[in-house]
C-alpha positions as CSV (number, residue, x, y, z in Angstrom):
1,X,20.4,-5.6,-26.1
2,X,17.7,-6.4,-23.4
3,X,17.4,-3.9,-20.5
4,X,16.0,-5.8,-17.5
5,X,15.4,-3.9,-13.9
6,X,14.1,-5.5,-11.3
7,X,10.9,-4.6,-9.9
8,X,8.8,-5.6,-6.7
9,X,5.0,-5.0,-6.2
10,X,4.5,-4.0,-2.5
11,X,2.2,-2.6,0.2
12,X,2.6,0.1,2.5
13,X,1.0,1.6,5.0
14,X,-0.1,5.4,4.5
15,X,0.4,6.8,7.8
16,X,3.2,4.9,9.7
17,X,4.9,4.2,5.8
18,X,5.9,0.7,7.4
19,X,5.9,-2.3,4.4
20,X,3.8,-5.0,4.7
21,X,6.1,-7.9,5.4
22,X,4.1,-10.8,5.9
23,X,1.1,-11.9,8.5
24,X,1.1,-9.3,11.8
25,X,4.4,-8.0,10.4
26,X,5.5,-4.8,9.0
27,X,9.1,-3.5,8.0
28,X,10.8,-0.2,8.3
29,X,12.5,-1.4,5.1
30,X,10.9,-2.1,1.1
31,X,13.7,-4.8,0.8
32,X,11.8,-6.7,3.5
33,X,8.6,-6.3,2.1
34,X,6.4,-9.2,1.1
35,X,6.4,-9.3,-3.6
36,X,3.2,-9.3,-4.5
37,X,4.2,-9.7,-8.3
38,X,1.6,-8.1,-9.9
39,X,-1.0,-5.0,-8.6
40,X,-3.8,-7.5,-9.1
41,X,-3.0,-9.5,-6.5
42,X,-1.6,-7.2,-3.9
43,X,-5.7,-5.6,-4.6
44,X,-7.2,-9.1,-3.8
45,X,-5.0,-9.8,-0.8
46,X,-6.0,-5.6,0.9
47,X,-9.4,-6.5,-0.3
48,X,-9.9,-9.8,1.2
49,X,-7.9,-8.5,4.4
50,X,-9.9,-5.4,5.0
51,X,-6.3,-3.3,5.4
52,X,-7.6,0.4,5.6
53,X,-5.1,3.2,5.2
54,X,-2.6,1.2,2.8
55,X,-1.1,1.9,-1.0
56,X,0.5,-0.2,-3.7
57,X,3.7,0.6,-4.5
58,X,5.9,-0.6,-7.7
59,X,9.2,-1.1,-6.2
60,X,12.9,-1.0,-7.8
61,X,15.8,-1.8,-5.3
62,X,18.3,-0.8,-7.7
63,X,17.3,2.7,-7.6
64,X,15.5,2.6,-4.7
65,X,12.1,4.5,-6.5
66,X,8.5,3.9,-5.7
67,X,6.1,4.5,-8.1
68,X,2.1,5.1,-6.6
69,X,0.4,2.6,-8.0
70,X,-2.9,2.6,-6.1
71,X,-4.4,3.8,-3.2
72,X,-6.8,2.3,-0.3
73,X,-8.1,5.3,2.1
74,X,-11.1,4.1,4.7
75,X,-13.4,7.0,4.1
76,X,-13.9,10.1,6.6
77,X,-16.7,9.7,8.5
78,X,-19.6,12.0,7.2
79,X,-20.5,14.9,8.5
80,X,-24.1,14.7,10.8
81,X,-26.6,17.2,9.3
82,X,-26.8,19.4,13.1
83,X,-29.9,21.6,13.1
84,X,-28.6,24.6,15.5
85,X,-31.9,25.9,17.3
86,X,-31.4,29.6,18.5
């Protein structure tokens, strides 16, 4: 007996949690979310966009889970070396 589910690669953004749904457009929903099909290319695509702040979620509507699949932070500004004179 084969057990199939039905799962979605997608984007979202870390802060707001919006879904990336397609050029300049983001939805409140994961069933309106753009499939990436596989993790590889949803890393191209944020990689050859320049999204900061943004994961890659595996998707399954059915159950409505997300699994983490990978993370894109920008990184914290670094802290100036300040010299404090006295």
């Amino acid at each position: 007996m084969a057990f199939e589910v039905d799962m979605r690669v997608i984007v979202q953004h870390c802060d707001s949690k919006l879904y990336y749904a397609g050029p300049n457009n983001w939805a409140a929903e994961a069933s309106k979310a753009m499939d990436f099909v596989n993790s590889q290319r949803a890393a191209q695509f944020i990689g050859q966009s320049q999204m900061p702040d943004v994961q890659i979620l595996l998707h399954t509507p059915e159950e409505s889970r997300e699994v983490l699949i990978k993370q894109f932070r920008r990184k914290p500004p670094r802290a100036k070396n300040r010299r404090q004179t006295a």
